[in-house]
N, C-alpha and C positions, 0 to 999 in steps of 0.2 A: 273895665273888666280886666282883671289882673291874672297873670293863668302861669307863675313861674311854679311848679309840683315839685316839691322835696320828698325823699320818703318816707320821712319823721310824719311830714304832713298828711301821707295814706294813712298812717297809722294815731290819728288823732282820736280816734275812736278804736276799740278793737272787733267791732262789728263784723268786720271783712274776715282779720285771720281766725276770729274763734268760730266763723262760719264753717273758713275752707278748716279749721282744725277735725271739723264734724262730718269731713268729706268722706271718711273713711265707713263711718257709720251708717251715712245716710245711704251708700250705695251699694251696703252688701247684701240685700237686697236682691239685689240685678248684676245681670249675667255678665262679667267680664267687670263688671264697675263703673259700664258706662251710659250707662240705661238705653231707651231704647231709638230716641229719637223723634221728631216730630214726621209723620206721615205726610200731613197735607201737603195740596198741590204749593200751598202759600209758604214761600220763604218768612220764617219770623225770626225778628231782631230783637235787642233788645239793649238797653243803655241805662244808666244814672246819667243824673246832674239836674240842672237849673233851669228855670224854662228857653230861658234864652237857647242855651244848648239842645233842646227839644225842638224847638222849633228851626233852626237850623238845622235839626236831622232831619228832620221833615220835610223841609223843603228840599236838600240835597238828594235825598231820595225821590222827591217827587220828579226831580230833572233825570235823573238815573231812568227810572222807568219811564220815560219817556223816547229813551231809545232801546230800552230793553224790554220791550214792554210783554214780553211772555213770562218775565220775570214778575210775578206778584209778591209784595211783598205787605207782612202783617207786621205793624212795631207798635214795641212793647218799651214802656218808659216808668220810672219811678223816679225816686232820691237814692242816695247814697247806703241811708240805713236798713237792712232787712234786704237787700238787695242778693246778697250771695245768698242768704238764709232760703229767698225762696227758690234760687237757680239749682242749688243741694236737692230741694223736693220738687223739682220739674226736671231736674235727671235720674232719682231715682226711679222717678214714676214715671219715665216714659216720654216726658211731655216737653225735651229742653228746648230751648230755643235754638236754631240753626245758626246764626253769626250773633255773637253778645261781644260788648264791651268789659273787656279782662282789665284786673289793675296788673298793673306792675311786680306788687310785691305775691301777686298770690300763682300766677300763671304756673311757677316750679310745682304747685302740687296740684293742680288742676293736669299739667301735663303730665305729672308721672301716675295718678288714676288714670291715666288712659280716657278723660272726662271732655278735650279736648286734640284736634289734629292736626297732627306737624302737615305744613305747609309748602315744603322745602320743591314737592315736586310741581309746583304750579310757577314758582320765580323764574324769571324772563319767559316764562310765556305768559299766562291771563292776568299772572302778578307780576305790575310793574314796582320795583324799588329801586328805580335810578334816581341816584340821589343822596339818596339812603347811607349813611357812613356804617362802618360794621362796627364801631362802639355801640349807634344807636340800636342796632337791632339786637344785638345783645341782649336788652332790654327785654324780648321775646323768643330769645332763646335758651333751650333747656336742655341740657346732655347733647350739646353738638347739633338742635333742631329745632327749627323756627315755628313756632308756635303762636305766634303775635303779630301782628304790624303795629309799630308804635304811630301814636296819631300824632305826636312832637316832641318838642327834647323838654325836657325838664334838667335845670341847672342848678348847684348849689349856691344862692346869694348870699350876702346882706341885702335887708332892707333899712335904704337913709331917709332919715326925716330932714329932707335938706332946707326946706323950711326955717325948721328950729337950729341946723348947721350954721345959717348965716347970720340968724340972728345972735348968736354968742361972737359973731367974726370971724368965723374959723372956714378955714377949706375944707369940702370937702378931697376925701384920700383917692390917691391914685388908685388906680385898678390894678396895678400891677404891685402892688406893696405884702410886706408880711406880718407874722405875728405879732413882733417888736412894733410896728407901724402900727396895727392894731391898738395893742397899748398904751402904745406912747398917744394915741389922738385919743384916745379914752381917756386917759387923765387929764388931758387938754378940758376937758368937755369939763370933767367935775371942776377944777378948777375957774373955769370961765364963767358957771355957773352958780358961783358961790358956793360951791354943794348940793344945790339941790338937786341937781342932775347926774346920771352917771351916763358915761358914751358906750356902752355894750349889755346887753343882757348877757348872762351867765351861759356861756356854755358848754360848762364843764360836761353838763351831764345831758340834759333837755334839749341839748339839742345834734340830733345823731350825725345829720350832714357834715357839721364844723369838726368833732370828732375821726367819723370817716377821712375826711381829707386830709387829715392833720395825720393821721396812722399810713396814709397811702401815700404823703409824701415821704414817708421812713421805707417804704417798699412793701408797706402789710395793709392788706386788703383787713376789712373787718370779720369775715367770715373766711375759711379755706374754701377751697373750688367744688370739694365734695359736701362743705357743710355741716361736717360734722365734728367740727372745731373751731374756737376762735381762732383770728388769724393774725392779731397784732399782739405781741408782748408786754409782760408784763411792767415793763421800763419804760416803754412807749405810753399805755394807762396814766402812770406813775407820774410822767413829765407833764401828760395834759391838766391832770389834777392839781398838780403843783401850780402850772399855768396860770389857773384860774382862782386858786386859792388866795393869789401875790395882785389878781386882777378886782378881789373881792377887797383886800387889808389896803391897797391904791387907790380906792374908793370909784376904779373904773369902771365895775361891774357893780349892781345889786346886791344888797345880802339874802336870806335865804328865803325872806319870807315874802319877799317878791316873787321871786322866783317858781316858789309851790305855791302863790295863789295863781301864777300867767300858767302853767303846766292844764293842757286842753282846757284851757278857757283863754280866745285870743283878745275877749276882752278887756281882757287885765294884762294883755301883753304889755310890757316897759316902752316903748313906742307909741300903742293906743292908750296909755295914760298919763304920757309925756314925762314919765322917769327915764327914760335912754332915747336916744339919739339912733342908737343901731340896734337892728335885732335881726337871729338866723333865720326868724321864723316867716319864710316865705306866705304862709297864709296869709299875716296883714293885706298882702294885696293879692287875693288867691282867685277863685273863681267866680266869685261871688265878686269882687271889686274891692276898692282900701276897705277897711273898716276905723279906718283917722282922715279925718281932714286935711293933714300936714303932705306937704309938696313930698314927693318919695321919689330917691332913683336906687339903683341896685347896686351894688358891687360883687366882683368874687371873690372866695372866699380865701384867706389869705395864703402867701405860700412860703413854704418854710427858708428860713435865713441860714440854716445851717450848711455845712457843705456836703455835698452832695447829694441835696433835698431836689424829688424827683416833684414832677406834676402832679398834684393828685387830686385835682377838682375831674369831673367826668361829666360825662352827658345819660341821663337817663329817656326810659321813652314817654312819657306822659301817661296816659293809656293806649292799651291796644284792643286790636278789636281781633276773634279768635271763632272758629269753627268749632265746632260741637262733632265730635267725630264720628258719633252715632245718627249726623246728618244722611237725610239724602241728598242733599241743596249743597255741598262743600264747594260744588266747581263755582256754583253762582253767586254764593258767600265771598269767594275769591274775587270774584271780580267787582264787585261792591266796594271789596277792600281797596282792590287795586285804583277804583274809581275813585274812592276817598282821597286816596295818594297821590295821585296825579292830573286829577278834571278842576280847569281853572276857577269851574264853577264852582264844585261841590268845596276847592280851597277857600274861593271868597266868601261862601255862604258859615264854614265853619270859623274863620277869623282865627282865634284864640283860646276859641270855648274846648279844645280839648287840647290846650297847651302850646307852647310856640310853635308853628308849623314846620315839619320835623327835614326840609330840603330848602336850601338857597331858591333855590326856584320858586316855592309857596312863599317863602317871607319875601320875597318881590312879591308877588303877587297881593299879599294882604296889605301890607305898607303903608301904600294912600289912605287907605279908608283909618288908620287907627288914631285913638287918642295918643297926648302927649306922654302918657304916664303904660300905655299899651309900645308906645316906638323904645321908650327906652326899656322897658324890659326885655323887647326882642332884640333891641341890641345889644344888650348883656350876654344876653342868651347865646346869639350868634359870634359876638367876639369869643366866651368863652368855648364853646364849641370850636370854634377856626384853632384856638389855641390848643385845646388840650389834640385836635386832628395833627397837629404841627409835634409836638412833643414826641420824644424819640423813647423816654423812660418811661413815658407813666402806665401805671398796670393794665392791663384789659378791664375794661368794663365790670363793673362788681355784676356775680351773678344772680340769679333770683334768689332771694332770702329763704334758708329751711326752715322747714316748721319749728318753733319758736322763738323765733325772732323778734315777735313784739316782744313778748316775755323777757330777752335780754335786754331791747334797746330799753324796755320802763325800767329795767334792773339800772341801768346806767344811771337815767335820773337821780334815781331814787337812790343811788351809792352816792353821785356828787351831791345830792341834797343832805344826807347824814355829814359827810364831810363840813359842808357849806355851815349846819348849826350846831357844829362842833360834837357832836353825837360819836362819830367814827375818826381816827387817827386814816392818814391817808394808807399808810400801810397795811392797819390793821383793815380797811376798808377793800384792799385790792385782794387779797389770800381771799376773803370773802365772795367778791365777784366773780371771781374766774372757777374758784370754785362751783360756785350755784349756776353759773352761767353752762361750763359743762355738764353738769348734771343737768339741765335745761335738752341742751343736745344731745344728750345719750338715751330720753328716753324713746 
């Protein structure tokens, strides 16, 4: 089971944001915007994911109420799709669930409806987050107030087919290398492979993390703090497309039509069809487990060569899990949370199934039991994390994404893919983006 979470990767479907976009709608309706809350004596939860991840809710809770046992609790489970869609019409009508599993990218507008409750006054007492780094929580919070507990870090990789690295003879790259390192082992690759291989998928556009990083090691986060502007430059753009234009004509990376058939289909990722050697796209080994064969370890993502090139890999929180403000149950939702966080059990029973466990203390704890391909992703994970805690430059934590965010980061693809089949001139392609892109955020 594979559990490294990019953001790119919430957003592989747009199910989740065109849900919370409908937030507004669904709840005017009801009084304040927050509907009404569930009455019953029974606390109800409620989650996505895989059975696997089910039945470790299950059980962790079944240990939970066994010393809480005035605490009843009613859980509520699906998949991924439809999932926000019906959380929209059980808070409009009254009926939401008391603690649910929030993503990441949507909690900023669940918490500015007022659909969920800052948390802020239960931490060190029934909320324990020791442990907890304030990049991570970050993650869950909004306007200065924590509305989330992240269930792990999610980090920005590569994923190596090392496998196939050894067999052309090649090393694999240090972890601490940069862009130039990058490329330079990616021409390696085509090279050693006669051609038929390239060492990188394209990430000029498709892939928003490698982007991200690459803008935050120049000191520009991808969004401003309020949201309602990009936040990297237009020169900054300019250089990455350039980047990967020199990585496309080096036969480094794929051309374009690889590219737009792997785009939400990771069957056809360049990895799981053995055309590259590296790719951003942390799903190959995501929740679900690899979906290739081929031996895999991680890397982070590279860092800039230039001078003065700050940190800009970060730690995100996987999922969190979040109060319904229109709770009666919030004290007891709290401490659920805080159980999650902290009971050796409720760590070992959850493993990986909701992302690398988010304190030094859980990744001891889970360690023993993991596969080989589970230890080295949490030590990616953990190394990067130690690192970017150490760094003295790198920005705060990227905040939660505003409403249209999917809509930019498809915008990005889909400008490096016109670029990639010669359709758009790079410059003529940037006046484009950032235009549409603000108009995106203004409405």
């Amino acid at each position: 089971m594979g559990h490294q979470i990019s953001r790119r990767t919430l957003f592989r479907t747009a199910s989740g944001m065109a849900a919370a976009a409908a937030i507004g709608g669904s709840l005017s309706a009801c009084a304040g915007g927050t509907g009404a809350g569930t009455t019953s004596d029974k606390l109800t939860m409620t989650w996505w994911g895989s059975d696997d991840r089910h039945n470790a809710y299950k059980k962790a809770l079944g240990t939970f109420q066994k010393s809480n046992s005035k605490i009843k609790i009613e859980e509520r489970y699906s998949g991924y799709d439809g999932y926000f869609d019906k959380f929209n019409t059980q808070v409009a009508g009254g009926s939401a669930p008391d603690l649910l599993q929030m993503d990441t990218a949507l909690v900023a507008q669940y918490a500015r409806k007022g659909v969920i409750a800052p948390l802020d006054e239960y931490v060190g007492k029934s909320l324990d987050l020791t442990g907890f780094s304030k990049t991570l929580l970050a993650a869950g919070t909004v306007d200065g107030k924590l509305y989330g507990v992240p269930s792990g870090i999610g980090v920005n990789v590569l994923t190596a087919n090392i496998s196939g690295i050894k067999k052309l003879g090649l090393d694999e790259p240090d972890r601490e290398w940069t862009w130039a390192d990058l490329k330079a082992f990616a021409v390696k690759v085509n090279k050693a492979s006669g051609g038929k291989m390239f060492g990188v998928d394209d990430g000029g556009g498709g892939t928003l993390q490698a982007f991200e990083v690459f803008a935050r090691e120049k000191g520009q986060p991808f969004f401003s703090t309020d949201g309602t502007k990009l936040g990297f430059t237009s020169d900054t753009l300019q250089e990455w497309w350039e980047y990967w234009a020199e990585m496309r004509k080096d036969k480094a990376s794929p051309g374009a039509a690889i590219t737009s058939a792997a785009h939400n289909d990771l069957t056809k990722n360049g990895v799981v069809i053995g055309k590259t050697l590296l790719t951003f796209d942390s799903g190959v080994y995501g929740a679900g487990g690899a979906i290739t064969d081929a031996t895999l370890d991680f890397l982070p993502t590279p860092q800039g060569q230039w001078s003065g090139a700050r940190e800009g890999n970060f730690v995100n929180g996987g999922v969190l899990l979040s109060a319904t403000k229109a709770s009666k149950h919030i004290a007891d939702s709290v401490k659920i949370m805080s159980f999650f966080a902290q009971d050796k059990t409720a760590i070992k029973d959850m493993q990986l199934l909701r992302g690398i466990p988010p304190t030094e203390k859980a990744r001891s704890i889970v360690s023993p039991d993991l596969s080989d391909t589970d230890k080295k992703s949490m030590d990616v994970a953990d190394y990067i994390s130690k690192r970017v805690g150490k760094a003295t430059d790198a920005l705060p934590a990227p905040a939660a994404p505003p409403k249209g965010a999917d809509q930019i980061w498809d915008l990005l693809f889909q400008s490096n893919l016109a670029i990639a089949f010669g359709k758009k001139t790079i410059k003529a392609q940037l006046g484009q983006f950032f235009d549409q892109a603000q108009s995106i955020l203004s409405q």
